[in-house]
N, C-alpha and C positions, 0 to 999 in steps of 0.2 A: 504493500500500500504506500507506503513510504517513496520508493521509488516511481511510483505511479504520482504521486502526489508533486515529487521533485522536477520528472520531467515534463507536468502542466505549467508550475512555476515558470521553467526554462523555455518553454512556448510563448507562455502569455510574454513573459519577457522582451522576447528574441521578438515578437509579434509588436508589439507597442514600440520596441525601438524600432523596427525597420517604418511603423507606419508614420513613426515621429520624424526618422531621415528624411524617407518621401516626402510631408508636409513640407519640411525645410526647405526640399528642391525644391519643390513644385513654386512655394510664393516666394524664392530666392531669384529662380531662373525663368519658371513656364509663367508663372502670373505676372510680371515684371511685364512683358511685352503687352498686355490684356489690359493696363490702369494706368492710368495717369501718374507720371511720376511726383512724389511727394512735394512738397516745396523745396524742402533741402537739395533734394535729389536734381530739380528743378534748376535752381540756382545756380545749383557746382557744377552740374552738367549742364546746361544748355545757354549758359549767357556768356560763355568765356571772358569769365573772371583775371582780372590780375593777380597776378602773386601776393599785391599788397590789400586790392580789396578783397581774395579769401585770404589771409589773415587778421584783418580785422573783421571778415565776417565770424570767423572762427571764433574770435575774443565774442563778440557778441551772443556767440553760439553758445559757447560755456557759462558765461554769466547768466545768461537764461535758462540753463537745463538745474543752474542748481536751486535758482528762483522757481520753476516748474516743481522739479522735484521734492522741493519746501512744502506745496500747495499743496501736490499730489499726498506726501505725508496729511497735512489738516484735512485732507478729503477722505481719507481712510478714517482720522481718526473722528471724524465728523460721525461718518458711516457707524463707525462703533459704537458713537454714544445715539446714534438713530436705533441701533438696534437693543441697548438696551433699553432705552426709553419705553421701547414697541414692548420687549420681554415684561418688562413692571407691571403696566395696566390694562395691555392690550387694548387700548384704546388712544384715541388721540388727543394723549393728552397734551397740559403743557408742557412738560420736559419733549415728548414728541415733537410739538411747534416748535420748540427751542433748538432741537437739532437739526430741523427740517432747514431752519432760518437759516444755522449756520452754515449747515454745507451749500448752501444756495449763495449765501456771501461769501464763502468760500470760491466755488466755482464762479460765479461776480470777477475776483480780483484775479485769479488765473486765465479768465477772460481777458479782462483788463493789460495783464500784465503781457499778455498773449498777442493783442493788438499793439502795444506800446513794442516791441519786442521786433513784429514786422515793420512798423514803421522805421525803428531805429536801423533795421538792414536796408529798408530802402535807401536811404541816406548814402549808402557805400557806392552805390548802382550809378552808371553814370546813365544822365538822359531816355538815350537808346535805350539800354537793361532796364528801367524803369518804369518804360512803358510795358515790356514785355511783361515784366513782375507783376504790374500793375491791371494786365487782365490775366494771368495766373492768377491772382488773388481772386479776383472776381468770377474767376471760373469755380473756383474750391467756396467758397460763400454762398454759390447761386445751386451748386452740383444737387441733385434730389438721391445721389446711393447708387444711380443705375451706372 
């Protein structure tokens, strides 16, 4: 039984990593050509950037991911105190509003900080790249998912 039991392990295993490889390719290589490239992806690749504005884009890039990543922490921990609020009363109550509010100002100022963020890259962009940037944006703003 034991070994019957060991070499399911070793399946489900060997089965989940190969399906988790696949995954990787697939939205690394085969979906890449299928969406629209990110903004970043966007930027670095298709405005041919100077040496000096990608490295100040870059500076700009890091100061933002650790301001994002700030948010993203109060967005979790936002999350945690919505769920236990929920667990207390099962109802909506006030400690519920109260988390509700916060994660909402929460994602508020990571919005905020999110539009402040591309504007200050635009800045780098000369004219020409600005324009492009400039309906990039409005392409990713207006997109409905399809």
């Amino acid at each position: 039984m034991a070994l019957f039991s060991r070499g399911l392990v070793v399946t489900l295993v060997l089965s989940m990593a190969a399906a988790g490889v696949g995954t990787w390719i697939g939205a690394r290589y085969v979906d890449r050509d299928q969406r629209k490239p990110t903004l970043h992806e966007f930027v670095h690749e298709k405005l041919a950037l100077t040496s000096a504005q990608t490295a100040q884009l870059e500076g700009l890039e890091q100061d933002f991911a650790v301001r994002r990543r700030a948010r993203e922490a109060e967005l979790r921990a936002a999350n945690a105190a919505l769920a236990a609020a929920i667990q207390t009363r099962h109802e909506y109550s006030p400690e519920v509003q109260a988390a509700v509010e916060r994660f909402h100002h929460t994602m508020g100022e990571l919005q905020k900080e999110t539009i402040l963020h591309v504007l200050d890259m635009r800045k780098v962009l000369t004219p020409a790249q600005a324009a492009q940037y400039d309906g990039r944006i409005a392409e990713a703003l207006t997109e409905d998912g399809r």
